[in-house]
N, C-alpha and C positions, 0 to 999 in steps of 0.2 A: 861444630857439634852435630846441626840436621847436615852437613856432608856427611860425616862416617856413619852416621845411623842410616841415612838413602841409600848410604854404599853397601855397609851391611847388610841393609834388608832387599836390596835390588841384588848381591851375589845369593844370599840365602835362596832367593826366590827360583834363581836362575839353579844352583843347585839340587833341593829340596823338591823344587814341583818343574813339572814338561808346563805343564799347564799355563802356567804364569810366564816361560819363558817364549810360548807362540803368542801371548799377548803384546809382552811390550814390542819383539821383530812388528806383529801386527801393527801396532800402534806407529812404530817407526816407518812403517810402510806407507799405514793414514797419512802421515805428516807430509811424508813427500809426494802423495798424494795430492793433499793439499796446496803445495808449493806450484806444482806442476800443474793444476785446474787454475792457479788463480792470474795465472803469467795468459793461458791463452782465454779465461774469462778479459781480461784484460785489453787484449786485441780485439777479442768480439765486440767487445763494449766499445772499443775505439772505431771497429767503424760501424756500427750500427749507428752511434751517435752520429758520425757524417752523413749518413744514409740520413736521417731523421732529419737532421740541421737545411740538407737536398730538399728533401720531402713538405717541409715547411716553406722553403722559398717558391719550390714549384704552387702548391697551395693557394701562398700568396701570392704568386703575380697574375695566374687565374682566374683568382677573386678580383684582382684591380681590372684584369682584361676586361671583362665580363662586365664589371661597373662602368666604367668609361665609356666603353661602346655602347652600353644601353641609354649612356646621359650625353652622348656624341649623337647618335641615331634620333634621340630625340629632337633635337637642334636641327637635325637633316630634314625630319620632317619638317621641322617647321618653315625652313628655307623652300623645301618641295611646294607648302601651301604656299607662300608667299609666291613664288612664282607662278601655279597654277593662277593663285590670284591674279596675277600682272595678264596673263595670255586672256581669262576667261575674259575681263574687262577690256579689252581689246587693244593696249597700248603697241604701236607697230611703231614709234618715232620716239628718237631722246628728248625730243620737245615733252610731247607728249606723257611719258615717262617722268619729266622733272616736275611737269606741272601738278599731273594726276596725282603722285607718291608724294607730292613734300606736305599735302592739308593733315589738318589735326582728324580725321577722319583715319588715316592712316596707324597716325599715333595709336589713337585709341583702339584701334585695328592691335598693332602691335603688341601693345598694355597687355591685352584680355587674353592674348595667345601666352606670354610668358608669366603671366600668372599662374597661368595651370601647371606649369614648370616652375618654381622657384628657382633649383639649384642651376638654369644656366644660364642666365644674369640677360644684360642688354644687348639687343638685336639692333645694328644700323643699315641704312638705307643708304648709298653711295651710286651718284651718279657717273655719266660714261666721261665726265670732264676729271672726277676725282673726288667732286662735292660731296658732303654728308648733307641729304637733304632730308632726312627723318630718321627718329631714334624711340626706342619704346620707354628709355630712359626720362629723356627730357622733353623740355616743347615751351618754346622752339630748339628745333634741332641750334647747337652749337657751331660756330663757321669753323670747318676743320678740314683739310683737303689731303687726300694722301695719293696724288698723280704721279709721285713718284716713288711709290713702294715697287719692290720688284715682283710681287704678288697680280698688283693692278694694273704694269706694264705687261706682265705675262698675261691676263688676261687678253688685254685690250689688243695685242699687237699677236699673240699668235692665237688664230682661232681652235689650231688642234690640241690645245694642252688641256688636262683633267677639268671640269666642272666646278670640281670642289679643290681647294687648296689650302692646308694647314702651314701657318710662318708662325715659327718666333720673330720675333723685332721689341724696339725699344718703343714703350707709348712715347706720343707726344705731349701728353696730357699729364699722366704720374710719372714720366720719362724711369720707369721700372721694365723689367722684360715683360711681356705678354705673349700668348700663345693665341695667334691669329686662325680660323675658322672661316672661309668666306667661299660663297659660288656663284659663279658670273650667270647674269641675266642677258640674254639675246632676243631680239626680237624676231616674229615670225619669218624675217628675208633673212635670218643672220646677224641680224645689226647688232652690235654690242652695245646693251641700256645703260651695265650698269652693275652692280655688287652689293648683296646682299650678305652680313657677314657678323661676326662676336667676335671680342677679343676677350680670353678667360686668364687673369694674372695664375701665375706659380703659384702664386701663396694659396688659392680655390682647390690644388689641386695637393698639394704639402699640409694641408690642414688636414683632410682625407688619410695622406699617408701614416700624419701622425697618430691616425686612433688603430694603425695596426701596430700591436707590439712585434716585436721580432727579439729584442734584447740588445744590448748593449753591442755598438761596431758594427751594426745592421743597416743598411740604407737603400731605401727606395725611389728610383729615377722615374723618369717618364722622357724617351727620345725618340725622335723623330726619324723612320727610314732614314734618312739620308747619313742619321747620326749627331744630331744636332740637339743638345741637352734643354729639355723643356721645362722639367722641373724636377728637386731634387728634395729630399728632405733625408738626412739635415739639408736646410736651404743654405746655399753657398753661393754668392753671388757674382763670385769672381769664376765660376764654374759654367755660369747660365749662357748659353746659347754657344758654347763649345761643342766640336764636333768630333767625334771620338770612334768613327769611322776609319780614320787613317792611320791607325794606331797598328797593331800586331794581326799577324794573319787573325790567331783566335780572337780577336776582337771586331774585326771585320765577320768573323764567320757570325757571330750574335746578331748583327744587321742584315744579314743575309736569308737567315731561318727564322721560321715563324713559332718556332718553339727552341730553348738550346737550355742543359744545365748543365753545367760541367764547374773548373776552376781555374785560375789564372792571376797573375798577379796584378794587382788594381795600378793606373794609369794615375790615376789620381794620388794614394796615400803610398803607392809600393806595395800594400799589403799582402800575402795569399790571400785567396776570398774566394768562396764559394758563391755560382751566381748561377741564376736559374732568369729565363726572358720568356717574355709570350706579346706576339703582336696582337694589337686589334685586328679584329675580322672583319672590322669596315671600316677603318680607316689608317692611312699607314704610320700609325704610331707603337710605341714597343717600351712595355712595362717591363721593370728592372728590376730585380731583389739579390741584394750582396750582403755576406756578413762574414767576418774574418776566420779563420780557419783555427787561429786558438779562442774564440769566442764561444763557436761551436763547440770547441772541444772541452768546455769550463765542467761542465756538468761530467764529461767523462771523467777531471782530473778528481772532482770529490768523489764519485766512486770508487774509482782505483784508491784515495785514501780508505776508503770505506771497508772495500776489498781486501787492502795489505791488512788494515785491521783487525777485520773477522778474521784473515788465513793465521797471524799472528796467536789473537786468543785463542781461535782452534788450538794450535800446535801447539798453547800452553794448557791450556785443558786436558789435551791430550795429555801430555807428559803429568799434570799434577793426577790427573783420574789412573794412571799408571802407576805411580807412587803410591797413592794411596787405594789402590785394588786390594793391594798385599796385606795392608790394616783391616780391610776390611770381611779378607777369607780369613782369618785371625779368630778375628768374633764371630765370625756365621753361625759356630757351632752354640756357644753364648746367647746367643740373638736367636736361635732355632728355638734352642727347648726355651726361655723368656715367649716365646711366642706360643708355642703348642699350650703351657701352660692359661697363658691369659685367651686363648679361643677356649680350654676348658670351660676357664670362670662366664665367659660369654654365652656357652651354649647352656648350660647350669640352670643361669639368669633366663635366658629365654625360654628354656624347657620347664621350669616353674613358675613364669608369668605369663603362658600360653593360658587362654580361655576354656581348654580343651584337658583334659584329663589323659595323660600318656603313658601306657607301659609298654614296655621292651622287654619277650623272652625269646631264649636262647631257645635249641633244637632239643633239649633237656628241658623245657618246658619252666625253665629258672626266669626268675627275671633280675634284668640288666639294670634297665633303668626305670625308675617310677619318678615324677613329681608331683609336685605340692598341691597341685590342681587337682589330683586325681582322691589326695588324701583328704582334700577340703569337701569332696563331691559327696564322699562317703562314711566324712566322722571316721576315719580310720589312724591306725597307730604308727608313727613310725619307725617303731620299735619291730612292729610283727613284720610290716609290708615294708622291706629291705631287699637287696641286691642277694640274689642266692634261695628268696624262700620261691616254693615251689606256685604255680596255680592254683593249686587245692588248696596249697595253704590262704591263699590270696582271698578265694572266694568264702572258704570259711570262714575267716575274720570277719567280712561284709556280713554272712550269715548271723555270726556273736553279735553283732554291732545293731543291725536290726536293717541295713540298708539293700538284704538279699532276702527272697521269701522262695519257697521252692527248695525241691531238691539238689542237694549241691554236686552229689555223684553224677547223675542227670543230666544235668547241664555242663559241669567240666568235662563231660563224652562227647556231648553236643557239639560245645566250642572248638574242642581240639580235631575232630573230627572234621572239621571245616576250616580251619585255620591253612590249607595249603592252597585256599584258594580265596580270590577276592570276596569279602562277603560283611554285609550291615547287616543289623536287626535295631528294633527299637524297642524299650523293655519299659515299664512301668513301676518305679519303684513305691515304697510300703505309703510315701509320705505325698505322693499326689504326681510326683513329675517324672518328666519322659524325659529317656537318656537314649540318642542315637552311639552304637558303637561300632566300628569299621574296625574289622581285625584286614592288614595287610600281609601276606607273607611274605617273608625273608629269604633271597637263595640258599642260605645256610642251612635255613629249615625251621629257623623261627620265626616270628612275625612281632610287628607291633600294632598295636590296641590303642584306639584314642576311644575318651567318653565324651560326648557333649551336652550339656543340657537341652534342651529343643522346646520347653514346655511354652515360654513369651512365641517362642515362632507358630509351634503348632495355634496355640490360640491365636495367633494374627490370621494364620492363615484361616481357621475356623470362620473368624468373623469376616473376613475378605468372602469368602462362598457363601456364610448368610447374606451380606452387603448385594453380590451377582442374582441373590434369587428373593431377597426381601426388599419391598419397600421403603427407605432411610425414612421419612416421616413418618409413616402410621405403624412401621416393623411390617406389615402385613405381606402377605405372600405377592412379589409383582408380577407383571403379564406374562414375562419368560416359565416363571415356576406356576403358576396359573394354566397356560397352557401343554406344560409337560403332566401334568397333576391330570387335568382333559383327558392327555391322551392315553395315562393310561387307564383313567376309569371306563373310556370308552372300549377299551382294548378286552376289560373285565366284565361288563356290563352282562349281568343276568339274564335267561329267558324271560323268565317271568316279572322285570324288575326296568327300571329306566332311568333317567340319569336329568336333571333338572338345572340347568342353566339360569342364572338369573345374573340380566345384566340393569346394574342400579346408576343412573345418572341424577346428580342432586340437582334441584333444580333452582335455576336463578342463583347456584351458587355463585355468578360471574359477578353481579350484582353486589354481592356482599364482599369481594374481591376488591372491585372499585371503591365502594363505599367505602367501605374499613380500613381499607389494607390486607396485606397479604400477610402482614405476622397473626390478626385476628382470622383470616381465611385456612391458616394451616391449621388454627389451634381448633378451631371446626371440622377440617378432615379428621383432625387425629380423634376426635371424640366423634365424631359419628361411625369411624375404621371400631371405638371401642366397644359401643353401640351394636353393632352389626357382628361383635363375634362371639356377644354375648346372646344375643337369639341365634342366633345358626346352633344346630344342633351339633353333636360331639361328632358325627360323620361326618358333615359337613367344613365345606373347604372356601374360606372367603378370604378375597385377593383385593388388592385397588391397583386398576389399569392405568391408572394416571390422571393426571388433572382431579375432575371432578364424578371419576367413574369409577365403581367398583363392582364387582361376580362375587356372586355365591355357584358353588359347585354342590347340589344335593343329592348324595347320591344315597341307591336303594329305595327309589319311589314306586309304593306300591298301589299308591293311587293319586288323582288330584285334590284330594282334601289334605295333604300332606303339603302338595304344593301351597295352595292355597293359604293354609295353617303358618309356614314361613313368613309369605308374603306377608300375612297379616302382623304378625310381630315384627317384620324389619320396617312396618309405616309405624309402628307404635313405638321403637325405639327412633328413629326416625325424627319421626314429628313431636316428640318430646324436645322442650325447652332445654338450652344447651347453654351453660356462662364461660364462655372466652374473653378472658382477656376483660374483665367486666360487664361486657354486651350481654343481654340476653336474649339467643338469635333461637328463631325457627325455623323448621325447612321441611321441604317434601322430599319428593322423587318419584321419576319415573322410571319402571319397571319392565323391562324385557323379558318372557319365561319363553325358550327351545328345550323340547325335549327330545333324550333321544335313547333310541334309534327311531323312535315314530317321527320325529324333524330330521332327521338326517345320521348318518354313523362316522361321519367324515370329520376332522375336527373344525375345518373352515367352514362347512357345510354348516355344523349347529350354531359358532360363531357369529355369522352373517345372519343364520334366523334368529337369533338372538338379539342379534344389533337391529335388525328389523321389526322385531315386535318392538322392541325398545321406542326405536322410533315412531312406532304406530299410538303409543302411552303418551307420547311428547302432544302429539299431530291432536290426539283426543283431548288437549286439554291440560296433559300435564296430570301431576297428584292422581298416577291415576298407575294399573298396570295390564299388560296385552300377553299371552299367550299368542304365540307364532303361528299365523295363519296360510295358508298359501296364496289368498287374495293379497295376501302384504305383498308377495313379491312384486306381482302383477300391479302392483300401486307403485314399486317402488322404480319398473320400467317404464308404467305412465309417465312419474315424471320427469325422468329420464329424456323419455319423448316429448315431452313438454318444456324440459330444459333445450333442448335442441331446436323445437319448433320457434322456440325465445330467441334462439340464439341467429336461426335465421331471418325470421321479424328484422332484426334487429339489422344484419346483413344488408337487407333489401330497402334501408332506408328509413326506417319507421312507419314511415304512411303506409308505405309500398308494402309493407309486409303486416298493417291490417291494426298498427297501434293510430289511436284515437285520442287527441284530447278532449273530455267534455268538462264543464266549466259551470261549477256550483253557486249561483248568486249570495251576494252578503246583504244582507238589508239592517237599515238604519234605525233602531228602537224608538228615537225620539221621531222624525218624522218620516219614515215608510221610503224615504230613498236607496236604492240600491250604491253602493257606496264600493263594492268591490266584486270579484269572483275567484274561485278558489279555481287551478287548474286539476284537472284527475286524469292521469292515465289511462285507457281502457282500450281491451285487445280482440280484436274480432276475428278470431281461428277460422280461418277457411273450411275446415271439416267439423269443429266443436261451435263456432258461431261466439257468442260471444264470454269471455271466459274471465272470471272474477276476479277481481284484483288479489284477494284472499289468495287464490294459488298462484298467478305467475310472479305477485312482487316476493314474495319472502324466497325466493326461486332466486329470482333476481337479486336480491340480498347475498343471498348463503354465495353468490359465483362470482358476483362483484360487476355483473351486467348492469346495475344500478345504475350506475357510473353514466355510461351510452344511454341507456332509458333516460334518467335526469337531467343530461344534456341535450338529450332533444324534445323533452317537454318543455327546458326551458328555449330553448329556441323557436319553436315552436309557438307554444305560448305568449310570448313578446310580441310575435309576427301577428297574430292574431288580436291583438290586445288593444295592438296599434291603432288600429281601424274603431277602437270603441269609442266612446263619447269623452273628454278629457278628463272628468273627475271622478270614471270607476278605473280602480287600480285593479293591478293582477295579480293574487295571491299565489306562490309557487312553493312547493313543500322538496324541503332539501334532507337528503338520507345519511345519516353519520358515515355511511362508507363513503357517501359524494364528500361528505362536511371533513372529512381524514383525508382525502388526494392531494391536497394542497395547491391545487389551481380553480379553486374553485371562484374566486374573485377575477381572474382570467378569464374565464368561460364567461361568467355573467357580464363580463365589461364587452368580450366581444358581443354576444346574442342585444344587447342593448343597442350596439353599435350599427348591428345587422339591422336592426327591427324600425330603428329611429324612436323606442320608445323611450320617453323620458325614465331617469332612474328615479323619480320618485314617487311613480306609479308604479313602481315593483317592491312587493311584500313578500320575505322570505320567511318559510315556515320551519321552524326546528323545534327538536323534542329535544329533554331534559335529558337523554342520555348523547346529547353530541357533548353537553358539558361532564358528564360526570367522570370520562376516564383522564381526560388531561386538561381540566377547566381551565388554565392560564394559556395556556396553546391554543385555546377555541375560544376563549373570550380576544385577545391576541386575531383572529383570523373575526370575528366577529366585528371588530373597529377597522378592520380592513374593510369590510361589506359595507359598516356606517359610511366611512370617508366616501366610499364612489357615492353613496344619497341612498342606496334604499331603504325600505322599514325592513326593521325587522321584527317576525311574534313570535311567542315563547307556546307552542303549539302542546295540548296534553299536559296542560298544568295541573301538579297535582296528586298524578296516575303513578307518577314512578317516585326517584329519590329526591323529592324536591328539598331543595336549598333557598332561604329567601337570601343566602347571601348571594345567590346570582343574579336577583332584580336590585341588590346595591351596588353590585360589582358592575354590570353592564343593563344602562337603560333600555330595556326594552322599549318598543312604541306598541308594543299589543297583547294580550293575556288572552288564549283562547281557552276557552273553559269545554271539560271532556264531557263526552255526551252524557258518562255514567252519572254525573251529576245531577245534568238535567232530566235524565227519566225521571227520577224520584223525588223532581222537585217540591211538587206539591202534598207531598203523603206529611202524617204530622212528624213523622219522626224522620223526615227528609232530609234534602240537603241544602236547604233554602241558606239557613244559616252558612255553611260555607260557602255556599254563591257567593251571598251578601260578605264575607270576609274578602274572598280575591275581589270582585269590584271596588270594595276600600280600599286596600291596597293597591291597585291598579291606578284608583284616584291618587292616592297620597302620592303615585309616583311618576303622574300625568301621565298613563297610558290608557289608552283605550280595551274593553274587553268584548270579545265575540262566544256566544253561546254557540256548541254545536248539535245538530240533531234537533232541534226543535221541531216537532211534529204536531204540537195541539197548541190552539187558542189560548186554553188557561194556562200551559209554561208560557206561550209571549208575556200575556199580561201578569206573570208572576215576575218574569224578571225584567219586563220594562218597570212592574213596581222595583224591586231591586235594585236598579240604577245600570244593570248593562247596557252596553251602549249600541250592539248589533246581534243580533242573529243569525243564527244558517240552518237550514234545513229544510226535509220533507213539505213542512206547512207552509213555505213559502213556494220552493221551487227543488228541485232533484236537479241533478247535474245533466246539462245537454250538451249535444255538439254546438261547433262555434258558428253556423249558421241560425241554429236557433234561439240561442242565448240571445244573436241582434235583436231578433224578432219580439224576446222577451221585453228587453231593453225598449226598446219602439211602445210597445204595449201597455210597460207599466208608468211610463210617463204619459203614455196618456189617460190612465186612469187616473192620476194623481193629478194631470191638468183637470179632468173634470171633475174629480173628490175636490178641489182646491174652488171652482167655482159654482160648485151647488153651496159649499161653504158661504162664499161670501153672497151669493143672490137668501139664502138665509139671514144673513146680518141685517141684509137689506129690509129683505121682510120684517124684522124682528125690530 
């Protein structure tokens, strides 16, 4: 039944269509096509396989070449040292010779050479009689004589034959074949000693063979020039020491050449066999690899099936994909319009669940195609807005509808008018949102129209460009839009009129950062930003620069009481009480005012006099504000010059460049002993002379010079220290930028180390802001200071953010109490009572406390009433250099020897 139907429709086809009748000839063509690549694919593949099969034995016997002789060579040397050995030592007689070589000195000699060699086993010693008189194996050498091998006859009897000589022979020992190695020893006249040699069994070298695969009918020999079988794997024993030289010309040629691959029928099995040889290059032995010619060929044979296979299913593919072509031009037509249909329904679907609002008119201004996107955009009918109505009509409906405002005549002039060329616009409809519409033209001469809504994007974008010119925290205008705002007021700036700059920095805002946190520090910016835009006047333009900095921009000043008038409302909103976050915080600031053009017209120019008075408000004190002077600049070159002059001070050494330590005595409340000295920096300018601490340390601070100043007062210091009496310690004040480096227990273990001062005549001085930014980190680095032994004091207690949980946290050994305290000790409404509080506490936590500044009689004897335990200051002694301080030291024990005995010559009297 499928015969006369294939028949039928294979003449139909032939009849009916051209078409289908150069397919199947084509097809028939393929096939013998087919037939005809796979016959000489088939040859190819036959001998590339032998080519490969070649390729592989070459391969491999290169590789054994190359192994053998490296593990041959090695054994050579070792036989070279032994005999260098025998000459160096002087052996000239076989006497001589048997005597010296047969001790265990030899032995162990041997041992230690072929241990460094595992894989070539034992070396013996053979004397010029035959004896084995030393072996690296054993000891005592074994009685073993081989006087008549034909090896030791060859040596002994002809002097001109080769040095070195390789035999097979039979052991006497495992009576197995062995592959003999040996090189005659002669003494300096000639005289034959004697044989130094290995014997390496088959099996050492068959075990090797067998970790190379080759496959199945493969075998690798190992023979001797001469032709003499050394080893073979598979091992065959009845094969071992046959010589296979005298066999066939081509087999003889194999012994002859130091390289040969060719084929020939094996001697041994009859086989064909393809074999490939390669001699050693030092020694005349000749690596062999054979494997049979159908072995090789096993791989081509399953190809060839593999081959007939595919050619096979081809030429049946062929012919069914021929058959069934004619079924298939049958339905094309079927299967066409089924398909043009279902892309309909596709593009339908996509063209109504686009995002985008689509219509399509013709060159008649009709439209083609509208979807559901465009009717959803507009509340429109799709009754009205159909295939066929006109534009006018289109936009009219929008107009009914309520979703077009405007002229309709107007605008369908407009649009068509433009439609022959690429063109958007973006329209505003009645109900708030923006529609971008792109009319494209059509070569026909219509065009298509997409809507899209844009209103989410435009507002992104909105807020992306306030985000580029507003401040994210406070909203306020940032530096970018601050300084465009500048320029162009500058650009406007009135004759008779000026432009007022105020740059506002809060102060010790850092403070309240550390202290609180930074979620209570912003919630401060944003209410002081709210603050400051509520005094600025309606012209006025206020920005925050960042951090803790904000501008006012006033512009239209017609005189300084305007300025003034500002200023004074942005301290009063300002310094009004502020609740963050619960806290209720206060704050100042300091105030920079450039005006301009009388400060400058440029906008860097008013910037910098701005930031310069700023900083002149700071330098005054702070809570305070500066109008831009020209002396400012000229201060702000000083110190400039004064940074630089620091900076070479520092260069030149310390000494060298005029820095001074002088050295504040500490005296003892209870009885008048000097108990320590405080070190002080001080710098003696070669043209300014000598120049305050007040200006070059906060100098030093802001650049991080500190660092270098701090380390060489502390070295310094120490050095000097050394030399004082053993129970006054050395006070040394350490700077948070020192107490942040993190070597700073390095630095003090060296300068201690340098100095030979004891560590616990050194007192380190720190302020309560080393702990307040990272207290675990610096308490942490403060038990590092403890371990090496120094003290350490808790310097300005009191003055800044004090925590008493840092004297729970880490013991202090000392509380120095601030000067501010002790001025006002004695007045009624003084600070006697908080003396008296830190001195209890200092007691309750066995620390010692030191008053500083002490200048008058009645503060000693207020706080020697008080219970503090030392003093510093003016009333005792000011800080000197370290020559005078001795002198002090000298001085005040001697008053105190003589205070000590008018005392007792008194008791006496009394």
């Amino acid at each position: 039944m499928m015969t006369r139907f294939g028949s039928r429709l294979f003449d139909h086809a032939f009849v009916r269509s051209g078409p289908i009748r150069w397919l199947v000839v084509g097809g028939a063509l393929l096939i013998a096509a087919i037939a005809i690549g796979s016959v000489l694919m088939a040859q190819n593949f036959r001998e590339r396989t032998l080519r490969n099969s070649s390729r592989e034995l070459e391969n491999t016997v290169l590789l054994l070449a190359h192994h053998f002789d490296q593990q041959l060579q090695d054994f050579a040397v070792i036989q070279k040292d032994f005999v260098d050995h025998v000459r160096t030592t002087g052996i000239r007689t076989v006497e001589d010779y048997r005597k010296r070589l047969a001790g265990e000195d030899v032995h162990r000699m041997l041992r230690s050479k072929i241990e460094a060699l595992p894989y070539i086993g034992g070396v013996n010693i053979i004397d010029a009689e035959g004896n084995l008189i030393n072996s690296s194996t054993a000891w005592p050498a074994p009685k073993v004589n081989v006087a008549d091998r034909a090896y030791f006859r060859t040596f002994k009897y002809d002097p001109y034959s080769p040095d070195i000589l390789i035999e097979p022979l039979h052991s006497r020992i495992s009576g197995a074949w062995t592959v003999l190695i040996v090189r005659r020893i002669v003494g300096p006249n000639g005289e034959f000693l004697g044989v130094v040699g290995r014997g390496i069994e088959p099996a050492n070298f068959e075990k090797f063979f067998a970790s190379v695969v080759l496959g199945e009918g493969a075998t690798i020999s190992m023979l001797h020039r001469d032709g003499t079988l050394l080893a073979r794997y598979p091992h065959s024993s009845e094969l071992m020491g046959r010589n296979f030289k005298s066999g066939t010309t081509a087999q003889q040629r194999v012994f002859d050449l130091d390289h040969f691959a060719g084929r020939f029928m094996s001697p041994v099995d009859g086989e064909d066999r393809l074999i490939s040889s390669r001699a050693l290059p030092h020694f005349p032995i000749l690596m062999m690899a054979t494997t049979t010619r159908a072995s090789a060929l096993t791989d081509w044979r399953e190809q060839i099936g593999i081959l007939i296979s595919v050619a096979a299913s081809s030429a049946l593919a062929i012919a069914g994909v021929l058959i069934a072509v004619v079924r298939k031009l049958l339905e094309q037509h079927r299967l066409s319009r089924e398909r043009l249909t279902l892309e309909k329904q596709r593009l339908d679907r996509a063209v109504n669940n686009m995002t985008q609002g689509l219509l399509l008119f013709d060159a008649e201004q009709r439209l083609v195609v509208c979807n559901q996107r465009y009717l959803e955009m507009y509340g429109l009918s799709a009754e009205i807005v159909k295939p066929g109505s006109s534009f006018h009509d289109i936009i009219a409906h929008r107009k009914a509808t309520g979703s077009f405002t405007g002229d309709i005549d107007d605008y369908v002039v407009r649009v068509l008018k433009g439609v022959h060329t690429r063109n958007s616009m973006v329209v505003d409809t009645s109900d708030g949102r923006s529609i971008h519409i792109l009319n494209e033209p059509l070569t026909d001469g219509g065009w298509v129209a997409t809507h899209e809504d844009i209103t989410e994007r435009r507002r992104i974008e909105e807020r992306i460009t306030h985000l580029a010119h507003y401040d994210a925290l406070t909203d306020l205008p940032n530096r970018t839009m601050f300084h465009e705002h500048l320029r162009e007021e500058l650009a406007a700036v009135g004759n008779d009129e000026q432009i007022a700059v105020h740059y506002i920095d809060i102060d010790e805002f850092k403070g309240v950062n550390d202290a609180l946190g930074h979620l209570v520090g912003d919630e401060l910016l944003k209410s002081i930003a709210a603050s400051l835009r509520r005094c600025a006047g309606p012209a006025d333009f206020v920005a925050r620069l960042g951090g803790d900095e904000f501008a006012i921009i006033q512009s239209a000043v017609a005189s300084l009481d305007q300025v003034n008038e500002l200023v004074a409302r942005v301290f009063t909103a300002i310094r009004a009480p502020f609740d963050c976050m619960g806290h209720h915080l206060t704050t100042d600031a300091s105030i920079g005012i450039a005006l301009a053009p009388e400060h400058g017209t440029a906008l860097d120019q008013v910037l910098k006099n701005a930031d310069m008075a700023m900083y002149a408000a700071k330098s005054a004190g702070r809570r305070t504000y500066r109008f831009f002077e020209p002396e400012m600049d000229a201060k702000v070159r000083e110190r400039r010059q004064l940074e630089g002059d620091l900076r070479h001070a520092i260069a030149q050494g310390g000494r060298d460049g005029g820095l001074e330590v002088y050295y504040q005595p500490c005296l003892s409340l209870k009885d008048d002993r000097i108990t320590g000295c405080e070190a002080l920096v001080r710098w003696r300018h070669p043209a300014r002379g000598m120049v305050s601490p007040a200006e070059f340390i906060p100098i030093a601070e802001d650049t991080g010079l500190i660092n270098e100043i701090g380390e060489w007062v502390l070295a310094t210091a120490c050095r000097d220290a050394a030399n004082w009496p053993d129970d006054i310690r050395l006070a040394v004040n350490v700077s948070p930028v020192q107490f942040k480096s993190g070597t700073l227990a390095l630095k003090i273990m060296a300068a201690l180390a340098a100095s030979n001062l004891p560590a616990s005549r050194l007192e380190l001085e720190i302020t309560e802001a080393v702990l307040i930014r990272d207290d675990d980190t610096a308490l942490a680095i403060l038990h590092q200071l403890r371990a090496i032994g120094v003290r350490i004091a808790l310097d300005d207690f009191g003055t800044g953010y004090s925590s008493l949980s840092y004297l729970h946290r880490f013991p202090f050994d000392k509380i120095k109490i601030d000067r501010c305290f002790v001025d006002d000790i004695g007045g009624p409404d003084g600070s006697a009572s908080i003396v008296q509080a830190v001195v209890n506490l200092a007691a309750a936590r066995r620390m010692t406390t030191t008053a500083e500044g002490v200048e008058t009689e009645e503060q000693q004897r207020l706080l020697r009433a008080l219970g503090c335990s030392e003093m510093q200051g003016y009333l005792f002694s000011a800080a000197k250099p370290a020559d005078k301080v001795q002198e002090l030291f000298a001085l005040h024990r001697s008053r105190l020897a003589q205070r000590g005995g008018a005392k007792a010559r008194r008791r006496e009297a009394s």
